[in-house]
N, C-alpha and C positions, 0 to 999 in steps of 0.2 A: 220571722222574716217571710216573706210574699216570695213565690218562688219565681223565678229568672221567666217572665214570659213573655211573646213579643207587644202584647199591650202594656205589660207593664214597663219594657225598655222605651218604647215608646211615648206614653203617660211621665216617664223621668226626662226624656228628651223636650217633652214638651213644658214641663216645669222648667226647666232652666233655662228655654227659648224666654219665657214668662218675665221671669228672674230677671236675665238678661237685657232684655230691655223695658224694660220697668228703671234701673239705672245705672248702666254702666261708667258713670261717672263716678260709682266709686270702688276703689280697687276689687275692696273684697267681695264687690257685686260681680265685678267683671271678671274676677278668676272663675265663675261658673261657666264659664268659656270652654273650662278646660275638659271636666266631666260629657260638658253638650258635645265637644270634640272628639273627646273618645267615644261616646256613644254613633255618632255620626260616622268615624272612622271604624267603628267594629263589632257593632250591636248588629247588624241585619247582613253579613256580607255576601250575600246571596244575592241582594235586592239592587245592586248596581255593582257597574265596576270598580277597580279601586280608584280609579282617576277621576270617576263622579261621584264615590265618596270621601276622596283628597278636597276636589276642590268644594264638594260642600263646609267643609269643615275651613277649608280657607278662606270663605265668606267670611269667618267668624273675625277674621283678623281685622276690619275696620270699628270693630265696637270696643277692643283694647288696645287702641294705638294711642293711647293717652295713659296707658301704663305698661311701661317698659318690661317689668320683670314678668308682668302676666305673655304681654307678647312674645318675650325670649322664652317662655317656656313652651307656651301652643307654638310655637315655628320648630320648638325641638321635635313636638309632636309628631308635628310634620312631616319633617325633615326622617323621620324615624321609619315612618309611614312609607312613605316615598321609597326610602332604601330598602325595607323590607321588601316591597311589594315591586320592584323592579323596575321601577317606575325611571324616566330618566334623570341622569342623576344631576342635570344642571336646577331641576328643582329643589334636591333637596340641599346640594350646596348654595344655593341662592338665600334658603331659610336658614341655612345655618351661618350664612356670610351676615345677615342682621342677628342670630345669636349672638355672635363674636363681639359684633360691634356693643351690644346690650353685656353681654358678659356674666357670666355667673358668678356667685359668687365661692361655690364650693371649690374649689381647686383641680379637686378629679374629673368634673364634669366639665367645667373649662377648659381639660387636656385635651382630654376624649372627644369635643365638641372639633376644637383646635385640629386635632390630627386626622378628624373623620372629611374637616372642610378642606384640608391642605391635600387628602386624597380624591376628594371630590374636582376639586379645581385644578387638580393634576390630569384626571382623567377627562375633565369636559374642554382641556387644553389654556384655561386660564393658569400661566406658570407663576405671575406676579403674585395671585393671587394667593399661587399654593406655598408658592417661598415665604411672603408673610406669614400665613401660618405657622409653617413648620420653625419659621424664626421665633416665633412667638411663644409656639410651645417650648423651644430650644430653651430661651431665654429664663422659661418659668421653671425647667425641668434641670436645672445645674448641680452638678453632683461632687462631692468633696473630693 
């Protein structure tokens, strides 16, 4: 293996811009989305703020809006991103309110998405918002 350097983070970044649109009309093209995202959201963090390497990476989102499961995963990215990084939090519940709707299919990740949105939309004063959630988790989460 080539060791971690910034031309070569770089050099990766640019192959899956390549990738990318070359044709993202087909799925498993367009989950290269997700490596180009992380690398745009963590490869260089020195090189801009976190907010101008969020919304670089948010560019990324009209090239898989034609594939749902790619997109609920790069907006979880996001959505992750955002919370980490202190970023305000009606972004990252905005990403994770189109998770929801997409949906995953693992169960735990569904909760966790679920409960993280119904706190987001608690705190950014969306209550309708946050009660669906929490309802939604409720409902999935019933115990003997």
């Amino acid at each position: 293996l080539e060791p971690r350097t910034r031309e070569n983070l770089a050099a990766s970044r640019e192959i899956f811009r390549e990738v990318l649109a070359a044709g993202s009309a087909h799925p498993v093209v367009a989950r290269s989305a997700l490596p180009l995202a992380f690398g745009l959201l963590y490869d260089e963090p020195e090189s801009a703020t976190p907010a101008a390497r969020l919304a670089a990476a948010e560019a990324l989102l009209p090239s898989v809006a034609a594939h749902p499961a790619v997109e609920r995963d790069l907006r979880y990215v996001l959505s992750q991103a955002a919370l980490v990084w202190g970023l305000d939090p009606a972004i990252a519940r905005d990403h994770l309110r189109r998770v929801d709707e997409i949906g995953f299919t693992q169960r735990p990740r569904r909760l966790h998405a679920r409960v993280t949105l119904g706190l987001l939309a608690e705190q950014t004063g969306q209550l309708e918002l946050a009660a669906s959630a929490y309802r939604g988790f409720l409902a999935e989460s019933v115990r003997d």
